[in-house]
Legacy VTK file of the C-alpha trace (Angstrom):
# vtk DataFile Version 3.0
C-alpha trace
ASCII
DATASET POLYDATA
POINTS 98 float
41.553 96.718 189.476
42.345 97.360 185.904
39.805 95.622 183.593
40.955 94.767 180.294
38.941 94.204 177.367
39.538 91.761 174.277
37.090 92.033 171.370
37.803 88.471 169.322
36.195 87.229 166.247
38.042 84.664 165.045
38.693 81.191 165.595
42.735 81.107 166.928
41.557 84.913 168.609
39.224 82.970 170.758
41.063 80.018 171.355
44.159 82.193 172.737
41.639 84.202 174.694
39.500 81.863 176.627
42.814 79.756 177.338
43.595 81.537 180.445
40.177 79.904 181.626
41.236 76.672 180.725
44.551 77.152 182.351
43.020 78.342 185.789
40.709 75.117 185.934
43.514 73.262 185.094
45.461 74.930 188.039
43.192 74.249 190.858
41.473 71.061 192.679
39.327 68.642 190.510
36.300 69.343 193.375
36.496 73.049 193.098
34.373 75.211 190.680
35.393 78.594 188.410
32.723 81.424 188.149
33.100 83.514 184.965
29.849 85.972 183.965
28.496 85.024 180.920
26.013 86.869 178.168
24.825 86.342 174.737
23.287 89.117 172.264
22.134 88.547 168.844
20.500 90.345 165.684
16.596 90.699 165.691
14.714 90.596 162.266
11.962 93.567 162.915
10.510 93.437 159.486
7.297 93.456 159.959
5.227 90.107 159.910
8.934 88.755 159.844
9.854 89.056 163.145
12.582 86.363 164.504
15.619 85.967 166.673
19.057 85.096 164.435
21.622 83.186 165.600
23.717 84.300 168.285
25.963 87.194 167.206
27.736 87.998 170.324
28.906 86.136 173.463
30.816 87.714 176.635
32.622 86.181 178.945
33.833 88.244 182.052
36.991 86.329 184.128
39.073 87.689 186.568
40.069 91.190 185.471
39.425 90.527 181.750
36.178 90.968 179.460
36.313 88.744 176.193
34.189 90.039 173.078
33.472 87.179 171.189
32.041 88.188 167.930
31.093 84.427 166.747
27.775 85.985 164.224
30.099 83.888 161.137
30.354 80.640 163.026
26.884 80.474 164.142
25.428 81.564 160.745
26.791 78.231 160.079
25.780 76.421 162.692
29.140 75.397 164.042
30.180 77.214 167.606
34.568 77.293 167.931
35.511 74.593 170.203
37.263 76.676 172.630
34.179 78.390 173.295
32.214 75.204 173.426
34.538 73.220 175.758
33.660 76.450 178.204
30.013 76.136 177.588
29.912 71.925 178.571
32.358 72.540 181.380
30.063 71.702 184.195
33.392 72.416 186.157
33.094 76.367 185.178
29.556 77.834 186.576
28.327 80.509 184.177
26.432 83.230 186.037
24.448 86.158 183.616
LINES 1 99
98 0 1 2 3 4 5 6 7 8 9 10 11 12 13 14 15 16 17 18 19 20 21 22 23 24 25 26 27 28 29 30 31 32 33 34 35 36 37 38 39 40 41 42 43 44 45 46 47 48 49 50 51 52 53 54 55 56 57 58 59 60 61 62 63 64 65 66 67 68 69 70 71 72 73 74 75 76 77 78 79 80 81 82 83 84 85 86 87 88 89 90 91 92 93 94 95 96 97
């Protein structure tokens, strides 16, 4: 299998990447489920005395043969999340295994 890998970090990037698993849930029964793998990574603040977790810097999504980078460190700084990559997230349709 050829795995392909798609580093994204802006909004319409993301939206056109995470549409092909939109379109495959829209393709198949209403009582079936779609596994994708699913990880998050973010900056660490090691100063010392000053140690915290930022917001999440990095999310990847693995699906089918693909592996989408999502670089999304500018949208959480802001505390906003891009709504492809949210309507993924509340999907209860899409199981997210990591």
């Amino acid at each position: 299998m050829d795995i392909k890998i798609h580093i994204k970090s802006n909004a319409t990037q993301i939206i056109a990447a995470l549409a092909c698993i939109q379109e495959k849930l829209d393709s198949i029964p209403e009582y079936d489920n779609l596994m994708i793998g699913f990880d998050m990574e973010w900056n660490v603040d090691l100063t010392p005395g000053q140690y915290r977790n930022e917001a999440t810097a990095v999310v990847a999504i693995a699906f089918e043969n693909h592996i989408f980078i999502l670089q999304i460190a500018s949208f959480t700084k802001l505390k906003k999340i891009p709504p492809a990559l949210k309507n993924i997230l509340v999907q209860p349709r899409i199981i997210k295994a990591g």
